[in-house]
C-alpha positions, 0 to 999 in steps of 0.5 A: 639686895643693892644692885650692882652699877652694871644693872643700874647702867642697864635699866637706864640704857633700857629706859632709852627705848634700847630692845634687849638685844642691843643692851649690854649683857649683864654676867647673868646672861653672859652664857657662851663658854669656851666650848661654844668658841671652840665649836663655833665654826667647825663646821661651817669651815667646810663650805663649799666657798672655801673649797673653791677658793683653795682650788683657786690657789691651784689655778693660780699657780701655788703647789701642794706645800704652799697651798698647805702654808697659805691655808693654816696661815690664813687660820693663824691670822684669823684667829688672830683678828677674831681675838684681838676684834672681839676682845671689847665686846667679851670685856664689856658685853656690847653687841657689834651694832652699838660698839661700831658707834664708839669708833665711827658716832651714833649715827656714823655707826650706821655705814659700817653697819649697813655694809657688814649686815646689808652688803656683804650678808647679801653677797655671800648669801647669793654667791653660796647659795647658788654654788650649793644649788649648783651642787644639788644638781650633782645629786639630782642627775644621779637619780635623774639622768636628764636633770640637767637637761630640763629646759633646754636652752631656757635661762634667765639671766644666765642661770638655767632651769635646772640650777634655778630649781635646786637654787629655789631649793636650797634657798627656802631650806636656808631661810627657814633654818634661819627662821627657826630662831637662835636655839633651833639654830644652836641644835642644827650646829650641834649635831651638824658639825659631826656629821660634816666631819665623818663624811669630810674625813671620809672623802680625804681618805677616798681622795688620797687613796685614789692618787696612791697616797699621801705622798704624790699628793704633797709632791704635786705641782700644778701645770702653770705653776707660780710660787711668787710671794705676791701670789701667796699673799694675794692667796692668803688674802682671798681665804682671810677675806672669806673669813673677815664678815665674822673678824668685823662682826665678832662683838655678836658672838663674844659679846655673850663670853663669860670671860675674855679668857673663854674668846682668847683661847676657844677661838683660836683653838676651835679654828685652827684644829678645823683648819688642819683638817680642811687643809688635809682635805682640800688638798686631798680632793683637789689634788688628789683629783686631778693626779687620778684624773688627769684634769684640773677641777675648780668646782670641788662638787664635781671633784666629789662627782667622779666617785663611783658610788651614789651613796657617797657622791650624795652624802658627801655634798650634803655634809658639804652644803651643811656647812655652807649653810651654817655658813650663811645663817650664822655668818650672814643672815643673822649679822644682816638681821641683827644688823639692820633690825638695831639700825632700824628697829621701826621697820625691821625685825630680825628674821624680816631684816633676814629674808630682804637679804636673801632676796636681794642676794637672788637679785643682784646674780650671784652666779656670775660672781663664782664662774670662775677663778678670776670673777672669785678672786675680785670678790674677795677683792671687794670684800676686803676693801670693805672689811679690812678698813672697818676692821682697822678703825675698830682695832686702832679706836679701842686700842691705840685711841681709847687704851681698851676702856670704853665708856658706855654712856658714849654708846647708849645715848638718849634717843634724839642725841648725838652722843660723843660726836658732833652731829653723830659722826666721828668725822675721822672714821668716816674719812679714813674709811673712805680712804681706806676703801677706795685705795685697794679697790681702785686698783680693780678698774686701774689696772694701769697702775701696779701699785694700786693693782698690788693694793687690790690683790691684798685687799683686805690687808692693805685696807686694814693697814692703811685705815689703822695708821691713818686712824692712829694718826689722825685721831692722835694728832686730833687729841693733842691739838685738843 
């Protein structure tokens, strides 16, 4: 049987030295149907992370509506970016480590890669992990009463010895989920995404039922309240940024569609019907916790910890951390590994690649960045300024400069050449990067100036706009003085 040009392409790129996770899928294994897009976070929308950012809109000043709005809205454009990101890789089955090379160079593409694989992999994996460990101290003081007071004043760091047992806990629980490799992890969210929802439903209706309904719940305003649309905006901007690791890297999972069809209307499908439900649900506990209790809860552990029943209590925040760790493993782990593993194959594999991000996330202490609403919000800050600029030269190379046809020879080069660029950089991502980065995170350390403390408020926005106009730009003027 003559062979397709596809499969010739193929064993050319594999005769390069290309490992087999880094060669485009042929239709043969492209495997993921619109029901694998449909269920793909599920369950990982329920983590704890993302309880706590929509308790921070309550801190902020937003009220029940509004934090409705800004949480199906965040949803809406999610969606949006997971489509229109992932879009190349569905079409042309090129994993995100080498189509980052179309836009940014052979050798440019390691930038981008590094701070989507290294970076943000290692800060979310810390910041999660630390906010589950601190949610396993819940369950434990159940049983154990005096849990919490082991070791007295000891800490290292600023974490106490109780959270550093439950953090060391959930950290080889995570790993060796991570560990046990693509189809194990295929079987854990199977069955973890029902289980996730029964009890997360289950604590909505404990939640709703304890501030008298529904009703009370939609009415609710917070004590400072402030509904200012730069509020919303920058709310909206927070939730979008915790969701923007996989919008960059999305080329990972679409890269195996049968078709573009199957991303186009799965993903937004499966994400937003999620959202329903956890907007519902937040809502539900953090309000609804507050009306019953009388105080505010930024945590949304220990909103769950005013139930009276154990059993309950210990349910709820394990569905919880089940999420969160499909969260970490799918969302961070595995980017960071296959990241880095494409970067440096020599020296890293992906679960070795895996694990040095879990260490250094320990390392650089991740609790200090969620102690509260405030040190949260300047996370994200730093998230979107790194993601959305990423996410903007990819969008305008594909679509604005290359008119959606990719050349995949550019991609897949001979070991020890350039490809397209000159000395393997494209010299207009790397500056528009650069750009687009320093702007919005400038405005976290001048706070002098209101508009570049406007531009960090909205970060992951502000960074994908100005890189996408600057990139257009650039790259359209560069192809006309050629």
């Amino acid at each position: 049987m003559q062979q397709t040009k596809l499969e010739q392409d193929y064993e050319r790129y594999q005769s390069y030295g290309y490992a087999e996770d880094l060669l485009p899928k042929t239709p043969k294994q492209r495997d993921w149907k619109m029901s694998n897009y449909v269920t793909l976070w599920m369950g990982a929308v329920h983590n704890i992370m993302s309880y706590m950012t929509v308790a921070g809109f309550f801190a902020l000043g937003l009220n029940t509506k509004q934090v409705l709005l800004a949480v199906m809205l965040s949803a809406i454009i999610v969606s949006f970016f997971y489509v229109v990101n992932g879009y190349s890789a569905s079409k042309y089955g090129v994993p995100f480590a080498m189509l980052l090379r179309d836009s940014f160079g052979v050798k440019g593409a390691i930038i981008p890669a590094l701070c989507r694989g290294l970076v943000a992999g290692i800060v979310f994996f810390g910041t999660t992990t630390v906010v589950g460990a601190e949610s396993l101290n819940v369950i434990f003081a159940r049983f154990f009463p005096s849990y919490m007071e082991l070791g007295g004043d000891f800490n290292i760091f600023g974490l106490n010895l109780p959270t550093m047992i439950s953090y060391a806990i959930l950290w080889v629980i995570t790993v060796l989920l991570f560990l046990g490799g693509m189809k194990f992890l295929g079987k854990f969210g199977n069955w973890a995404s029902p289980i996730v929802y029964i009890f997360i439903i289950g604590a909505a209706v404990w939640a709703i039922n304890i501030a008298g309904g529904f009703g009370p719940i939609l009415d609710y305003v917070p004590a400072n309240p402030d509904g200012s649309i730069l509020v919303f905006i920058a709310c909206v901007s927070a939730l979008v940024s915790n969701w923007a690791g996989p919008v960059v890297n999305m080329a990972d999972f679409t890269h195996r569609a049968k078709s573009p069809k199957d991303v186009i209307i799965g993903l937004p499908l499966g994400f937003i019907l999620s959202y329903v439900l956890f907007a519902i649900t937040c809502v539900g506990l953090i309000a609804g916790t507050e009306i019953a209790f009388g105080e505010p809860i930024f945590n949304i552990v220990y909103a769950l910890d005013k139930m009276e029943s154990t059993f309950a209590v210990v349910v709820l925040i394990l569905a919880l951390n089940v999420g969160a760790i499909s969260f970490v493993v799918y969302a961070n782990l595995l980017p960071s590994g296959l990241q880095m593993s494409a970067l440096l194959p020599k020296v890293f594999t992906i679960k070795s690649a895996g694990i040095l991000t879990a260490v250094i996330g320990t390392i650089i202490l991740p609790w200090k960045l969620v102690e509260s609403a405030n040190t949260l919000f300047y996370f994200y800050s730093f998230i979107g300024s790194i993601f959305g600029p990423i996410a903007g030269i990819m969008l305008s190379s594909f679509y604005i400069h290359r008119k959606r046809e990719l050349n995949l020879d550019n991609i897949y080069v001979p070991q020890g050449s350039n490809g397209e660029y000159k000395n393997g950089y494209n010299p207009i991502a790397m500056i528009v990067l650069a750009i687009s980065f320093i702007l919005p995170m400038s405005g976290a350390f001048l706070q002098s100036v209101p508009f570049l403390v406007t531009l960090n408020k909205f970060a992951f926005f502000s960074g994908l706009i100005v890189s996408f106009v600057l990139y257009t730009i650039l790259s359209t003027t560069m192809k006309k003085s050629n």
